[in-house]
N, C-alpha and C positions, 0 to 999 in steps of 0.2 A: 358487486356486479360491475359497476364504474370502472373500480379498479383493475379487473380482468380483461374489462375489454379494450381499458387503455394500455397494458401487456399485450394485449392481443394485436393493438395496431401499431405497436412498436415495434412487434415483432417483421412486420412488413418489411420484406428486402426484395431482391432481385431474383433469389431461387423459389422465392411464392410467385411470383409474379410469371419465371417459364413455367409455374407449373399450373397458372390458370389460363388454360386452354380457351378457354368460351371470352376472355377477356382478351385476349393478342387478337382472336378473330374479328372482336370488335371494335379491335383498334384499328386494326389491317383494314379493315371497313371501312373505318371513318379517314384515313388519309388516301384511300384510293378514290372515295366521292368528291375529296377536298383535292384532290389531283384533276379529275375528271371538271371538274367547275373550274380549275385553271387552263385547261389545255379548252373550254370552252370558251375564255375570254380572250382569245385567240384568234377565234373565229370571224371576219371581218362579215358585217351584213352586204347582200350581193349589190352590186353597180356604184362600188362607194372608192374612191380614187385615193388611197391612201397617204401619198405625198401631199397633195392640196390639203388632206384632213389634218394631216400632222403639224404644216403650217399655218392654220388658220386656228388649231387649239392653244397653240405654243402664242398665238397672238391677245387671248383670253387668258392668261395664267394669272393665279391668284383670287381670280372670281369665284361664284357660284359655283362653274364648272367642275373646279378641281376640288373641291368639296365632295359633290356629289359622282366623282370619279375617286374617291377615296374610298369611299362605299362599295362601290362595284368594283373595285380592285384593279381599275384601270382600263376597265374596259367599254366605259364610255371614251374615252380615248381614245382605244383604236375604234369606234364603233360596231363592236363584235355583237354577236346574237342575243350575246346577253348583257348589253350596256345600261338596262335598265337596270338589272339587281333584280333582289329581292326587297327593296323599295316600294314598290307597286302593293306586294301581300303584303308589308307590316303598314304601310296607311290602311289599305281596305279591315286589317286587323281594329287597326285605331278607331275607325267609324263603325264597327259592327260590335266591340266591346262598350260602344260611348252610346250605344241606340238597346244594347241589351241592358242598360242601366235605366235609363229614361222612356223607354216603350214596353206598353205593359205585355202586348201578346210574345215579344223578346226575351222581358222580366221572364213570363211565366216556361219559357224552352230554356231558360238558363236554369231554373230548379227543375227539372226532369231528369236529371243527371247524363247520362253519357246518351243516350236519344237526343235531347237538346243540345250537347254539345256539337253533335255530326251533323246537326241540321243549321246549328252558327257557324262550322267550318264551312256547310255548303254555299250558305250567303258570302261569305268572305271571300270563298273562292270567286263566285258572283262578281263581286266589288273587283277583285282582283284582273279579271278577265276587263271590267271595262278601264279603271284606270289604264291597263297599259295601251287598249286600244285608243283612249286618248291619249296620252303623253306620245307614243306612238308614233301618230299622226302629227300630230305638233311638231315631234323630232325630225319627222319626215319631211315635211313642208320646211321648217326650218334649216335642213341641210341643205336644200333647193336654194337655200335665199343666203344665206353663209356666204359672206364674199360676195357677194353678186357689186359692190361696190367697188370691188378691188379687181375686178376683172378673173376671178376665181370662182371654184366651183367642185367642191365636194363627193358632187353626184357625177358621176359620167352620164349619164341618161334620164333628165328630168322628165315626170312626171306622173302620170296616173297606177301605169305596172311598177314606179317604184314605189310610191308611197303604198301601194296595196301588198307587195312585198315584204317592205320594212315595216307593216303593222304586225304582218302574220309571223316575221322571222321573231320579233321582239316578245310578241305576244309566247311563242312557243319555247322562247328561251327563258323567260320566266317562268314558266308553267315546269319546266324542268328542274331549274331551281329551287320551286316551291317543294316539290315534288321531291329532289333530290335531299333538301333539308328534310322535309318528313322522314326519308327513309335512315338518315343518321340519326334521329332522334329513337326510333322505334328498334335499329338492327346495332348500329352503331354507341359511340360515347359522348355524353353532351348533348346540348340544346341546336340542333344540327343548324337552324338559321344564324344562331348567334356565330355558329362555326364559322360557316359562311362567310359573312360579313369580318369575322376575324380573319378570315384566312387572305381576304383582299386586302385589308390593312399590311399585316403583317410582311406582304409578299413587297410592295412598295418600300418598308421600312428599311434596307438595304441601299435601296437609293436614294431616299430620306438621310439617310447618315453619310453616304458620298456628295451627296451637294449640300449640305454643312460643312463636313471640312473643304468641299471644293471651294466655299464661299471663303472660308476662314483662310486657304493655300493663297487663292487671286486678291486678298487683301479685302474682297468685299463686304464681310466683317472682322472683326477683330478675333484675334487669337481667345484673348480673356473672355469676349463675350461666346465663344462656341465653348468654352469649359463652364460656363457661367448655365448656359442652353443646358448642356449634359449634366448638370449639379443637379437642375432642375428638373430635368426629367425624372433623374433617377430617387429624386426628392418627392414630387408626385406620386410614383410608384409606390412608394413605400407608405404614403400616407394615404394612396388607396386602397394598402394591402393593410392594415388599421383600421380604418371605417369599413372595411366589408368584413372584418371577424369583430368587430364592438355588439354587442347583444345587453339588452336590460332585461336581467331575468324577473321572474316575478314569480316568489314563493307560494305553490300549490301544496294543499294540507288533506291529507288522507285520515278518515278516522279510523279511531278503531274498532273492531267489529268481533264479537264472539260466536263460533262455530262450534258448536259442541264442550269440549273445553280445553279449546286452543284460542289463543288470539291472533288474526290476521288487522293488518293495517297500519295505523299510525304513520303512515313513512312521509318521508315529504320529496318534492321534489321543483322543479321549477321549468315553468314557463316560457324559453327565450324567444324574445322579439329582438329582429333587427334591427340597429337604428337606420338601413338603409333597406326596407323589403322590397323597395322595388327594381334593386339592381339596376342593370344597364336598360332598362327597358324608356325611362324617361331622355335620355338626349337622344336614345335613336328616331322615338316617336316623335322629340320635339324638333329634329331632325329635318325627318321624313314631310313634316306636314308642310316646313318651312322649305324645303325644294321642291313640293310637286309643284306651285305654281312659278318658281324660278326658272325651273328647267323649261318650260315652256317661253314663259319671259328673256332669256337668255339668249338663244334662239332667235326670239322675231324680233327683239329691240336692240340687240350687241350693238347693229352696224345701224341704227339710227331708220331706219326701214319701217319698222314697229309702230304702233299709235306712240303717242306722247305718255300716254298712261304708263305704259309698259316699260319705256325708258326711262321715268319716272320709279316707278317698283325695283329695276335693276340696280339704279344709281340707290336707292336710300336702303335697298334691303341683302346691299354686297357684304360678302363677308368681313367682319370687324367693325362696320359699321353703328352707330350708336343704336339705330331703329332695330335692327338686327340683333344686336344682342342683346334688345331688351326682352322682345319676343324668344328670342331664345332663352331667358333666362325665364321667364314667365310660362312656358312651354314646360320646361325641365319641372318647374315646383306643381303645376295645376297636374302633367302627369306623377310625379310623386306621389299625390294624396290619390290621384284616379285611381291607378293600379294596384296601391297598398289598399284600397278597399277593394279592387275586386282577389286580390291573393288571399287576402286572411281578412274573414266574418268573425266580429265578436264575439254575435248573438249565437252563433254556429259553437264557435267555441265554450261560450260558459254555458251552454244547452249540453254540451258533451261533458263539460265539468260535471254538473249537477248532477247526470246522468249515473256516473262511477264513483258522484260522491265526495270528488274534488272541490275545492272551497279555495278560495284566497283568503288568511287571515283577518279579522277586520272586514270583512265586506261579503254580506249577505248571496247566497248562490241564486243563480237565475237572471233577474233584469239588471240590478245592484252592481253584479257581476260583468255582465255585458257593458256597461259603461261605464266602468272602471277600464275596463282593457281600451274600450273606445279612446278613452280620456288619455291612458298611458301612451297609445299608438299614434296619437293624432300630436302631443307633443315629441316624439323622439321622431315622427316623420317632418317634422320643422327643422329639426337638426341633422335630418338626411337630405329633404330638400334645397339646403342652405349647402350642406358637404358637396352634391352633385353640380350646382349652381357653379360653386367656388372654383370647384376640377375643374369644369367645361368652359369656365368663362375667365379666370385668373392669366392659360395663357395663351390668352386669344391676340395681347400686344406683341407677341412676341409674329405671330403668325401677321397681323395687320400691319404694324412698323416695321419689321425685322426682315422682312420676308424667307421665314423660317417654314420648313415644310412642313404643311395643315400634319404631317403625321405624325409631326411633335406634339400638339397639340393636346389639351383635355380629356376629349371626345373620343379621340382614336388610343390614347394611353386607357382612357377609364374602361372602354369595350375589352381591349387586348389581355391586360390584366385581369378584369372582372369575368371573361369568360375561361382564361387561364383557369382561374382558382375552381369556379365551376365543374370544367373538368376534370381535374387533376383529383376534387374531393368527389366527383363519382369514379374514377377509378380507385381510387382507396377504398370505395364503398365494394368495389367488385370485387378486390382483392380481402377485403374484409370477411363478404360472405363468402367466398371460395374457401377461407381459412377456417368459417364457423363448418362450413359443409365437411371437408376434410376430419374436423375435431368429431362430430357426429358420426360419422362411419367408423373410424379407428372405435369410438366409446361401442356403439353396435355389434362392432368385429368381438369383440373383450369380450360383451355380455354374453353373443351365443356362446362364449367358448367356456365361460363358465356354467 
């Protein structure tokens, strides 16, 4: 059977692929939303003076800022409608996954199955509607005060009709977002947030590699050290594209069984755990948590305006900075273990072993079982927390000393790549069953015919 169905996906070329119909449509789907989400970070929010914006960003580079415009693909930059991202839904995600874990009436809407699930999506959305209406306002008040030192000023028309404005435009531009990622995940190919947020990187990455060798052309770095950059990127890559197919299988043992007098069973098969299960999900989240009070921060303390606190928080929590990337690195590992336990239940699993008869050799079905795979999971996610750690934070010097652009970086490599491979193996999967569907009909056609 193995063996067939790796014939089968070898067989996979270009003339399967025109002739899965239901798969081009949802591909055509998923770049027309990923188009519609760029021509919306376009969109400048109303009374907002583009020239002053453009200089007063360009005065911040290198900070928080351009971090957090890396994510949104630029368009907190120009201050478009949707300069918040999808930022706002993956924190409110973060705090409604970390409260369904720790609160019981949560716990209990989390085992309901898809009831519980649409009634967590509904809180999220919840979370999500106030974050942005906070960060929102912060952004608002904050463009008000942008400059005001420098005899500058962002806003054409401060104050009450614009901050009530710029809540509702920002607010509505995420809510489409969210909205438009659902709809790629359900009509479309891939995890349509993670799309998203790839598709803003990605879109940058062009000018990311024009001001590297612009730097390397003007002498501002050397020739060697931009070949040295590019060794290393393409070095990363590959060692992403290794840790995310590495799996520790774990041999499952079927017995044998008598039906009349035929024997079924015996077979074996195996279990694979990834060493990294929780994907890209930990540096976005440890990301996410680490901007929503900068972005704010940023804003009221840039120009010295701010309390002390605040300029304080700026200064020790910029990017590269020591305080900063310890959090971040302790971010990355505490969600490693978070998310690998809410993706893959042990007790779930060897409950379903036991159930069909499945066994691990050497180790008793049922609770035995259960913490064996706990035991197995909890050490190879040491060595996915340490792999994502390593990505995200090895080249952060290059970004803090070098001043190489963040989209060289760990964070934006490990997203781009890891949602890559993502989709590329659901469309294989689509092109997969299109071919099994195909093999079924033709066998159908044959039999009536004999």
């Amino acid at each position: 059977m193995a063996s067939a169905a790796d014939n089968l996906a070898a067989s996979l070329s270009f003339s399967s692929f025109a002739k899965a119909t239901d798969l081009k449509k949802r591909l055509w789907f998923t770049l027309g939303a990923l188009v519609v989400f760029r021509l919306c970070s376009f969109v400048p929010l109303p009374g907002i003076d583009p020239v002053a914006l453009a200089q007063l960003f360009s005065q911040t580079a290198g900070g928080v800022m351009d971090f957090f415009n890396m994510f949104s693909g630029g368009a907190l930059e120009r201050m478009s409608i949707v300069a918040l991202g999808i930022m706002p839904y993956i924190t409110a995600s973060i705090v409604v996954q970390l409260m369904a874990s720790i609160y019981e009436p949560w716990k209990a809407l989390k085992k309901e199955g898809e009831a519980g699930r649409k009634k967590l999506n509904q809180y999220t959305r919840i979370g999500t509607v106030a974050l942005v209406i906070f960060q929102g306002y912060g952004i608002a008040v904050g463009l008000e005060n942008w400059g005001a030192s420098q005899g500058m000023s962002a806003v054409m028309e401060p104050g009450w009709f614009f901050r009530v404005t710029t809540v509702i435009t920002l607010l509505g531009g995420t809510m489409f977002l969210m909205w438009l990622g659902e709809q790629i995940t359900s009509r479309g190919v891939g995890n349509g947030i993670s799309l998203i947020i790839m598709a803003g990187i990605v879109a940058h990455l062009p000018i990311a590699i024009g001001q590297l060798f612009e730097q390397g052309r003007t002498g501002a770095i050397s020739g060697g050290l931009v070949v040295l950059i590019v060794v290393l990127a393409l070095a990363v890559v590959a060692f992403i594209c290794f840790m995310e197919r590495a799996q520790r299988r774990i041999l499952i043992q079927y017995p044998k069984r008598q039906v009349g007098n035929r024997m079924f069973g015996g077979e074996s098969s195996h279990l694979p755990l990834k060493i990294n299960t929780a994907g890209v999900i930990p540096p976005i989240f440890a990301s996410s948590l680490l901007l929503l009070p900068l972005t704010i921060a940023q804003f009221l303390g840039a120009e010295g305006s701010g309390p002390d606190w605040l300029l304080a928080v700026t200064t020790s929590l910029q990017h590269g900075a020591p305080l900063y990337m310890g959090l971040y690195a302790l971010g990355i590992v505490f969600f490693s273990f978070f998310y690998t336990a809410v993706v893959f239940n042990p007790e779930e699993t060897a409950e379903n072993l036991k159930k069909y008869g499945g066994f691990v050799p050497g180790i008793r079905p049922g609770e035995r079982t259960a913490d064996y795979l706990d035991y197995v999971l909890t050490r190879i996610t040491v060595v996915g927390a340490a792999y994502l750690a390593v990505i995200c934070l090895m080249p952060e010097f290059l970004i803090s000393e070098l001043a190489v652009p963040f989209y060289f970086g760990g964070t934006s490599l490990l997203i781009v790549v890891n949602v890559t491979m993502d989709t590329v193996a659901q469309i294989q999967g689509h092109m997969l069953a299109h071919q099994y569907e195909g093999l079924i009909r033709k066998s159908k056609l044959r039999g009536g015919r004999r």
